[in-house]
C-alpha positions as CSV (number, residue, x, y, z in Angstrom):
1,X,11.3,16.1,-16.7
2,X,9.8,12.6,-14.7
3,X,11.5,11.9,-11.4
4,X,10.5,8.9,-9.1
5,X,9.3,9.7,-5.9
6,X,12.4,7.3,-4.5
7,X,14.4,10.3,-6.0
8,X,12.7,13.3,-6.0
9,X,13.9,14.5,-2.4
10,X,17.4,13.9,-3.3
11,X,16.9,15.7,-6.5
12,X,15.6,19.2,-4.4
13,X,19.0,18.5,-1.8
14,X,21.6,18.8,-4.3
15,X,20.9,22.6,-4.5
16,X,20.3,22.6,-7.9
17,X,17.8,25.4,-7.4
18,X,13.6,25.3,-7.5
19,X,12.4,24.6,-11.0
20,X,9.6,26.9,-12.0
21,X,6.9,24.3,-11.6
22,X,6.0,20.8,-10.0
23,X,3.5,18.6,-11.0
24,X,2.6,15.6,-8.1
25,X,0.0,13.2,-9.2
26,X,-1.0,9.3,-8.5
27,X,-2.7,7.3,-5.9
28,X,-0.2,6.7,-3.4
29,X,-1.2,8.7,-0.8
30,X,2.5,8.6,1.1
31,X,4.5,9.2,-1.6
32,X,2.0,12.2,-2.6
33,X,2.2,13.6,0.4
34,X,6.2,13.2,1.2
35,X,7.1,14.9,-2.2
36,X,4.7,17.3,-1.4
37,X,6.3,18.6,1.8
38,X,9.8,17.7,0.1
39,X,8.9,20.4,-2.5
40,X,7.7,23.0,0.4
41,X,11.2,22.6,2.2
42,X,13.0,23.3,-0.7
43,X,10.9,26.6,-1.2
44,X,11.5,27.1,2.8
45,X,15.5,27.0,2.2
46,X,15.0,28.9,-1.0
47,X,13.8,31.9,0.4
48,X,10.4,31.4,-0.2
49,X,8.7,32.5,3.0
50,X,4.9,33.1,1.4
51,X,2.7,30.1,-0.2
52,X,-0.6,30.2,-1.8
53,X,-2.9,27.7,-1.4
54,X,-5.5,27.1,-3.9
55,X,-8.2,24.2,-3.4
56,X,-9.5,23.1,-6.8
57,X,-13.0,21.5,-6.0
58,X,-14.7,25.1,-5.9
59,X,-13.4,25.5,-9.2
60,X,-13.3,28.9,-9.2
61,X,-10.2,29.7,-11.9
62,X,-10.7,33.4,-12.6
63,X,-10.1,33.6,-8.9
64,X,-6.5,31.5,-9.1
65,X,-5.6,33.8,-12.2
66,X,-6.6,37.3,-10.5
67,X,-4.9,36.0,-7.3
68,X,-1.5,35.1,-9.1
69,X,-1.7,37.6,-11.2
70,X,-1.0,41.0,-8.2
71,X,2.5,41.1,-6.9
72,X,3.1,40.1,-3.6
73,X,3.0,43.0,-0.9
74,X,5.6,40.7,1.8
75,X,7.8,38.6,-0.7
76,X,9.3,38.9,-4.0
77,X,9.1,35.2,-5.0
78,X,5.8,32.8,-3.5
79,X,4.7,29.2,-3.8
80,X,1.6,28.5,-5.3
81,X,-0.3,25.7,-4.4
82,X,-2.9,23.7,-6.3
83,X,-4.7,21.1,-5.3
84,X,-6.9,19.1,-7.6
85,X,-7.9,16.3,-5.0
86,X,-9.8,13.3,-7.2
87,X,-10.8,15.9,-9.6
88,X,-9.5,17.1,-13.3
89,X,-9.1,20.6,-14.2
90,X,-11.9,21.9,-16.8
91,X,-11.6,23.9,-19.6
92,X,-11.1,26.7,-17.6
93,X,-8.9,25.5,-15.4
94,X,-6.8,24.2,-18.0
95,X,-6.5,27.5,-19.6
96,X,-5.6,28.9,-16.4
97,X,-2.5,26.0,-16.1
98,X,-1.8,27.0,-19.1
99,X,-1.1,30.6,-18.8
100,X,0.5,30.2,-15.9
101,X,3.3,27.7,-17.1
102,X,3.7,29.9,-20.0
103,X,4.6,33.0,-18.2
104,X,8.1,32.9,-18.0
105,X,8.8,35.9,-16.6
106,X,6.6,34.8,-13.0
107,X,9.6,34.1,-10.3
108,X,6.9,32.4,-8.5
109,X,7.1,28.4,-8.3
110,X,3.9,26.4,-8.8
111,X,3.3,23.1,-7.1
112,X,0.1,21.2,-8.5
113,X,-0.8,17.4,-6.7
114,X,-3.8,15.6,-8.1
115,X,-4.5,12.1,-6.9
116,X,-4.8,9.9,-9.8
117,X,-4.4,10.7,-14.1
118,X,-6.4,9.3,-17.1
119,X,-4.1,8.3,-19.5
120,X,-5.9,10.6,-21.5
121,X,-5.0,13.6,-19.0
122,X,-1.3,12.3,-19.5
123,X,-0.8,13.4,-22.6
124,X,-2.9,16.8,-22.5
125,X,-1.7,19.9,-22.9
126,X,-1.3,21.4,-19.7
127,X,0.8,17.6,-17.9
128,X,3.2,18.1,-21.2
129,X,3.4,21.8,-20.1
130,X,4.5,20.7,-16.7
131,X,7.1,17.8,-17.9
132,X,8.8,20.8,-20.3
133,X,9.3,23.3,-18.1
134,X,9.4,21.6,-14.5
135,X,9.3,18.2,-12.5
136,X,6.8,15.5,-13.0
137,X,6.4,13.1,-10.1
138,X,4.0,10.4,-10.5
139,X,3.2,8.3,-7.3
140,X,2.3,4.7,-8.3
141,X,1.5,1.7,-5.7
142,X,5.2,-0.4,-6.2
143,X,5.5,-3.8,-7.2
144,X,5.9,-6.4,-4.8
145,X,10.2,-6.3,-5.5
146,X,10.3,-2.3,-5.6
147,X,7.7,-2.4,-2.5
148,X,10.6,-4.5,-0.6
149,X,13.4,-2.4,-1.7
150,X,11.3,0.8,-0.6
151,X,11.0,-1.2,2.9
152,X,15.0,-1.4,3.2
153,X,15.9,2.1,2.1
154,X,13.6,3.5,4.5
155,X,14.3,1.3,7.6
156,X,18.0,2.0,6.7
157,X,17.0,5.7,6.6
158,X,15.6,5.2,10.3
159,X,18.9,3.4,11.2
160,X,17.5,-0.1,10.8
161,X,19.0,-3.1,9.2
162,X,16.1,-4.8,8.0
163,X,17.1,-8.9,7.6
164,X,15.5,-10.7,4.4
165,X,12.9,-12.1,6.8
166,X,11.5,-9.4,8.2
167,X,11.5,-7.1,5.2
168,X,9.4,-10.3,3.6
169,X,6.9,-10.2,6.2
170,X,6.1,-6.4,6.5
171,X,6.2,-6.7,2.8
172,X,3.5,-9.4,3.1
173,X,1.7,-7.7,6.2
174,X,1.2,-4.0,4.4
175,X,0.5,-6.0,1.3
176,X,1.5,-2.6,-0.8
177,X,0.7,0.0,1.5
178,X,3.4,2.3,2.0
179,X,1.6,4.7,4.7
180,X,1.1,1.1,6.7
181,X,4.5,-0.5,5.8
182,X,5.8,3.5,7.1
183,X,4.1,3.1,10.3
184,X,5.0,-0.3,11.0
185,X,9.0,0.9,10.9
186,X,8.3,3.9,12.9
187,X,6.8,1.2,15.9
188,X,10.2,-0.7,15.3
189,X,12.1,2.5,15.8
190,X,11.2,2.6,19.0
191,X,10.5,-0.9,19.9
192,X,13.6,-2.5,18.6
193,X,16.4,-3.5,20.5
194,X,19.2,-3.5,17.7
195,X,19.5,-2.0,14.2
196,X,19.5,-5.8,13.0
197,X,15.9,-6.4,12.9
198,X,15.0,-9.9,12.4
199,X,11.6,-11.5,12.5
200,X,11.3,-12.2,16.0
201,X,11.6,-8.9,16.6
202,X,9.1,-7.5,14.1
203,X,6.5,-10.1,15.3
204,X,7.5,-9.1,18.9
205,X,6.9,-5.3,18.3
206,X,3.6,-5.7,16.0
207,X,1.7,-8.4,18.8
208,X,-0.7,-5.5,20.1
209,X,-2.1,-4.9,16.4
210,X,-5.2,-6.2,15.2
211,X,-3.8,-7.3,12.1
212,X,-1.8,-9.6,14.0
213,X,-4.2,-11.2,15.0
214,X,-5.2,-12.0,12.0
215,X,-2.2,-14.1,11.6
216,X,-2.8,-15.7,14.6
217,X,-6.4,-16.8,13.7
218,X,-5.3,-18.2,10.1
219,X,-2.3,-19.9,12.0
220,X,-4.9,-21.5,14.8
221,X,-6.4,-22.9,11.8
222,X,-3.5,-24.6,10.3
223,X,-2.7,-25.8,13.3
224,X,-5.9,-27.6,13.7
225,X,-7.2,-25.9,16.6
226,X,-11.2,-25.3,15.7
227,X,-12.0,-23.8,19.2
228,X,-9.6,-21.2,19.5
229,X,-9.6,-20.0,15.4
230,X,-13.3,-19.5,16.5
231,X,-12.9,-17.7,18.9
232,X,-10.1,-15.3,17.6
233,X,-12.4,-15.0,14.6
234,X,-15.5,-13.8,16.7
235,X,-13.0,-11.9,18.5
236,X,-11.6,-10.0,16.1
237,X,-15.1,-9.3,14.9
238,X,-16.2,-7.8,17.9
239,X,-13.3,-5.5,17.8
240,X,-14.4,-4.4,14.2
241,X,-11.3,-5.7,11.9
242,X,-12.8,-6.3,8.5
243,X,-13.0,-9.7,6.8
244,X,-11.1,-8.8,4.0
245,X,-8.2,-8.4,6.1
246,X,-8.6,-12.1,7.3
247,X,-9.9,-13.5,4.4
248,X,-6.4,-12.3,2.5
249,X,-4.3,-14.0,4.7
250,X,-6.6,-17.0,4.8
251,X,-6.4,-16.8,1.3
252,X,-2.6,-16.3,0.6
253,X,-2.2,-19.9,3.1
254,X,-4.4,-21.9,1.0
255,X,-2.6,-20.7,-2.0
256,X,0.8,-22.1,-0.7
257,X,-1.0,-25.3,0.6
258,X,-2.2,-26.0,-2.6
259,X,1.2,-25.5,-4.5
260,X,3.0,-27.3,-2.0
261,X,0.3,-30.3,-2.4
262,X,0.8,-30.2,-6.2
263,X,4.9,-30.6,-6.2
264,X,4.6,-33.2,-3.7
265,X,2.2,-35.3,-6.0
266,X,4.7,-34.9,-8.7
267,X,7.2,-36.2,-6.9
268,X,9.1,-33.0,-5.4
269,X,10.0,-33.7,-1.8
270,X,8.0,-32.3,1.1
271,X,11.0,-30.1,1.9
272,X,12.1,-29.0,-1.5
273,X,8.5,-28.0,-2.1
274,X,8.6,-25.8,1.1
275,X,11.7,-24.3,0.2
276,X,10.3,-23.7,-3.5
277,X,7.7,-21.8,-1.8
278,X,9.7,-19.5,0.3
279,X,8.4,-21.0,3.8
280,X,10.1,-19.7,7.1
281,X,11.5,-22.5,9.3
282,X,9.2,-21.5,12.2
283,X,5.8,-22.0,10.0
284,X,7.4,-25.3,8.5
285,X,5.5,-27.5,11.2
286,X,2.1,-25.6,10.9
287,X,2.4,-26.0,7.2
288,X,3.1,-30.1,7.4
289,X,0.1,-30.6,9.8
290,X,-2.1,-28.8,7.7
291,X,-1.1,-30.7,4.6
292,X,-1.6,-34.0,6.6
293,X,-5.5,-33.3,7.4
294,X,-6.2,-32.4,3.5
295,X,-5.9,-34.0,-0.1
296,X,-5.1,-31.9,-2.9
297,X,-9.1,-31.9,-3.8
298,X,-10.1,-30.3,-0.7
299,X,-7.8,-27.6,-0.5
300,X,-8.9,-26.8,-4.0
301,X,-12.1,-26.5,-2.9
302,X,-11.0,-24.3,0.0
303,X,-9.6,-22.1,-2.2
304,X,-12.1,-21.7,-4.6
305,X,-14.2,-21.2,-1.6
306,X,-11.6,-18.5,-0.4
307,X,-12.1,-16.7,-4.0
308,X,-15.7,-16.6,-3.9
309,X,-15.6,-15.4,0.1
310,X,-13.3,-12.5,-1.8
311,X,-16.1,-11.6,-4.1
312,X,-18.5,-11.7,-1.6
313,X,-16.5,-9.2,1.2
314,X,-16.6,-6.9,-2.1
315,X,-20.2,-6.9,-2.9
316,X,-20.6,-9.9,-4.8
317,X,-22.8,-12.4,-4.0
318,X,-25.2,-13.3,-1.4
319,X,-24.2,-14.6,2.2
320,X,-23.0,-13.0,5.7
321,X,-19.3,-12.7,5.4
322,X,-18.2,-13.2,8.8
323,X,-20.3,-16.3,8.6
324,X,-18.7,-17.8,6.0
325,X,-15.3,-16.7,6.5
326,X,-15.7,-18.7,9.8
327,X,-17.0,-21.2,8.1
328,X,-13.8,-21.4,6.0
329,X,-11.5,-21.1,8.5
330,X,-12.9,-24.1,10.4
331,X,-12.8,-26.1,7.6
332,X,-9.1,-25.4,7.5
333,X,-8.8,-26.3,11.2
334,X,-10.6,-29.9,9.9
335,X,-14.0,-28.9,11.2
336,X,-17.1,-31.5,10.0
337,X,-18.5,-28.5,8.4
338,X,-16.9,-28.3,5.4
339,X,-18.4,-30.4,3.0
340,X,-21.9,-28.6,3.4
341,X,-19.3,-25.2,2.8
342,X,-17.8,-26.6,-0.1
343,X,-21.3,-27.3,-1.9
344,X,-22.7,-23.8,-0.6
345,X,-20.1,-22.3,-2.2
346,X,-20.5,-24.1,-5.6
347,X,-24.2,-23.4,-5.9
């Protein structure tokens, strides 16, 4: 049977009982590991006091079989734990899967948690095995509209009220990452000073991060001032934040510039166009002064430039990327440099 990690640990609180086997699997480390421990408290209030754990990457199957195969000398029923890590089981281990989810008269419970399936490996043998006689969880990144949701049930687990502000900005801030986006509403457990968290108070509670700074620097930049972007740029680089970080926020801004630039050449209204594009009323004036200092060509360019500063953080290309993500960000701020950028960039 598939359950969603959102309802996997109500599913093991109903008291429906342990099923014989669980299979975790996907790249979201958070959700891995939360449905993990969710499975190990239900074996806790279950009775289960013994576990087994079993670390895949030696490989050594015989071992697992022999080892499952004696009775436990402290407790009648035990929880035995597989982990594959990045790696697949081989034909060995797949036997050994095998015979173990087809012994039905084991009263032990099996818990297996790789990090990531092939859709190949989906439909083996052994994953079918697990979906017919236990739970499958499968721990995916979420969508942008399941990521905020996620943010909301949480907070509200945490006894946070989350306004449609701030769950927009963490959602924009973790950019998908839960174990971020989980650590961020921990700090506003203890930083906030009422269970309706707005904005202000997010930004209020985050100011000491790194990654706000970020914000900062891209927001010096709309705002035109070139001396202190570069400086939070170099300062931020001393401190060891990576220029992907930067460059995706630099990069996100351009991208609503440039929108808001093309409905206001076709004749949309400067405020309808902000509105279309979801801007908060506290970044409306950064947004207008930035738009004033650039034509619709140049923030193309910008952003072309941004795309090609992307490919370059990741390996593509030649250049420094601090230099030219400084180079970018003071072309933003209206810096003389950016023509020379531009053409750089379009070599």
């Amino acid at each position: 049977m598939q359950i969603k990690p959102a309802k996997f640990g109500d599913h093991l609180t109903r008291g429906e009982g342990l099923a014989p086997c669980y299979l975790l699997w996907g790249p979201e480390p958070l959700q891995l590991q939360e449905s993990a421990d969710a499975v190990r408290a239900a074996a806790r209030r279950g009775g289960i006091a013994e576990r087994l754990v079993f670390e895949a990457a030696a490989q050594d199957w015989s071992a697992l079989r022999a080892l499952t195969g004696n009775l436990s000398l402290f407790a009648e029923r035990r929880l035995i734990e597989i982990r594959l890590g990045n790696k697949k089981p081989d034909k060995a281990g797949v036997e050994c899967l095998l015979a173990l989810l087809g012994d039905m008269t084991s009263p032990d419970v099996l818990l297996l948690t790789v990090e990531n399936l092939d859709r190949h490996q989906q439909t083996s043998a052994w994953v079918k095995a697990f979906d017919t006689r236990g739970i499958v969880v499968a721990c995916r990144e979420p969508e942008l509209p399941a990521f905020r949701d996620w943010l909301g049930e949480r907070a509200q687990a945490r006894g946070l009220n989350l306004t449609p502000a701030a769950n927009e900005f963490l959602a924009l801030r973790a950019e998908g990452n839960l174990l971020a986006a989980a650590q961020e509403i921990d700090k506003l457990v203890l930083l906030a000073v009422t269970p309706v968290v707005d904005v202000d108070q997010v930004l209020a509670a985050v100011s000491d991060s790194a990654r706000y700074d970020t914000f900062q620097c891209v927001d010096a930049a709309l705002a035109g001032s070139r001396a202190r972007t570069v400086r939070m740029a170099r300062g931020l680089r001393e401190e060891g934040t990576e220029p992907i970080v930067i460059g995706w926020s630099l990069n996100r801004e351009l991208r609503t510039l440039a929108r808001i630039a093309a409905a206001t050449a076709c004749g949309t209204t400067l405020d309808n166009a902000l509105a279309q594009q979801n801007v908060w009323a506290s970044r409306q004036s950064l947004i207008r002064r930035a738009l004033q200092r650039h034509t619709i060509a140049g923030l193309a360019l910008m952003l072309e430039a941004s795309i090609r500063l992307d490919q370059l953080i990741k390996g593509s290309g030649i250049g420094h990327a601090w230099d030219d993500l400084e180079s970018l960000l003071l072309a933003l701020a209206g810096g003389p440099w950016f023509g020379h950028y531009s053409l750089r960039f379009r070599v």
